[in-house]
N, C-alpha and C positions, 0 to 999 in steps of 0.2 A: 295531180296532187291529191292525194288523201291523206288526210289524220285516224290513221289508224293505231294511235296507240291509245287511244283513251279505249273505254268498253262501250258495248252497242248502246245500251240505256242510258248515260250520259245526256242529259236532258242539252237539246239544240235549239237557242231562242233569233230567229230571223228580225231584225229591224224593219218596220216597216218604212221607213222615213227616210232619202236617202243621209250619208252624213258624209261631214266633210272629213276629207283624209289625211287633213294635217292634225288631224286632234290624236293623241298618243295614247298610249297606256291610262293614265288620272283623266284625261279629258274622255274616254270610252266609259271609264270605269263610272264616272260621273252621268252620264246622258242614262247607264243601268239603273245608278239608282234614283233620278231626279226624275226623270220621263217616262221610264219601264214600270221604276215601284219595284225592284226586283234588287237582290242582293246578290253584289260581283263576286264575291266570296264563297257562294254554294256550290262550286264546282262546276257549272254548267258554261258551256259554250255561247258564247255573244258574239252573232254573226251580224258586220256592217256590209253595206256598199256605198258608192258614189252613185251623184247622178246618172253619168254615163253608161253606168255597169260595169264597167271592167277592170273596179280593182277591187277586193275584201280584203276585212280585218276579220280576223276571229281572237278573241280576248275570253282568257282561262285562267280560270284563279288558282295556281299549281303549288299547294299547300303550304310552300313558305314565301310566295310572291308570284307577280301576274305574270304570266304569258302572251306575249300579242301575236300571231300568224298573219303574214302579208303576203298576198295574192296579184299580179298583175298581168293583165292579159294582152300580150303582146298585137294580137289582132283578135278581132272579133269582142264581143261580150259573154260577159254571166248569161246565164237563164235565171235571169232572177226573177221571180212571180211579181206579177203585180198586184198590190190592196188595193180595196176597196174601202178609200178613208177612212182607214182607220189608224189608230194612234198606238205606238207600243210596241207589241213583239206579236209574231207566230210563232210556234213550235215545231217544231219538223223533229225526223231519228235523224240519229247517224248518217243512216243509209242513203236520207236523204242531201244530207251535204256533202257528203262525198258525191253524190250524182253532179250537184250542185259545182263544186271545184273540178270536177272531170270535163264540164263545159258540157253537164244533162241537164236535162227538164228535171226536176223531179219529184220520184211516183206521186206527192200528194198532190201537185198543182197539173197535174195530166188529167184534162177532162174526158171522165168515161160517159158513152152511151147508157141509158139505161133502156133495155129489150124487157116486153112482157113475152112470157112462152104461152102459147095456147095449147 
């Protein structure tokens, strides 16, 4: 599953905390602006999980009311990164949540080497 209808730059905010998955539409849209500091209404993408990993919300404020996207993984888990205590949201692109819903790592939580060249 990708959401490909929005545009690449569409700002994509990752929860770090997992959340529970009976909370709806108001109960998302609230945890944005009470926990986050961030406004549901800018257009950008608010990406949840459960404990387990394997199910997401994604909630979008779609110009004249909210959008919720629901994900559930019949086997297996997300690759969902994990914080480092911290409180709030990451930001990730597009690209990355689409990796993210395709059941990839992705590219920004893939630790690279770093090589010095002599």
């Amino acid at each position: 599953m990708t959401i490909r209808r929005f545009p690449v730059k569409t700002p994509v905010y990752l929860s770090c905390i997992p959340i529970d998955m009976r909370k709806s539409i108001n109960g998302l849209a609230a945890v944005v602006q009470g926990s986050f500091e961030l406004d549901p209404f800018q257009g950008a993408l608010f990406v949840f999980c459960n404990k387990s990993k394997d199910k997401i919300k994604v909630l979008h404020w779609d110009k004249d009311g909210f959008a919720l996207y629901y994900k559930r993984r019949e086997r297996g888990r997300f690759c969902w990164p994990s914080f480092d205590a911290e409180d709030g949201t990451v930001d990730v692109t597009m690209n990355d949540l689409n990796r993210l819903l395709d059941g990839l790592l992705m590219e920004k939580f893939i630790p690279h080497k770093s090589y010095l060249i002599l």
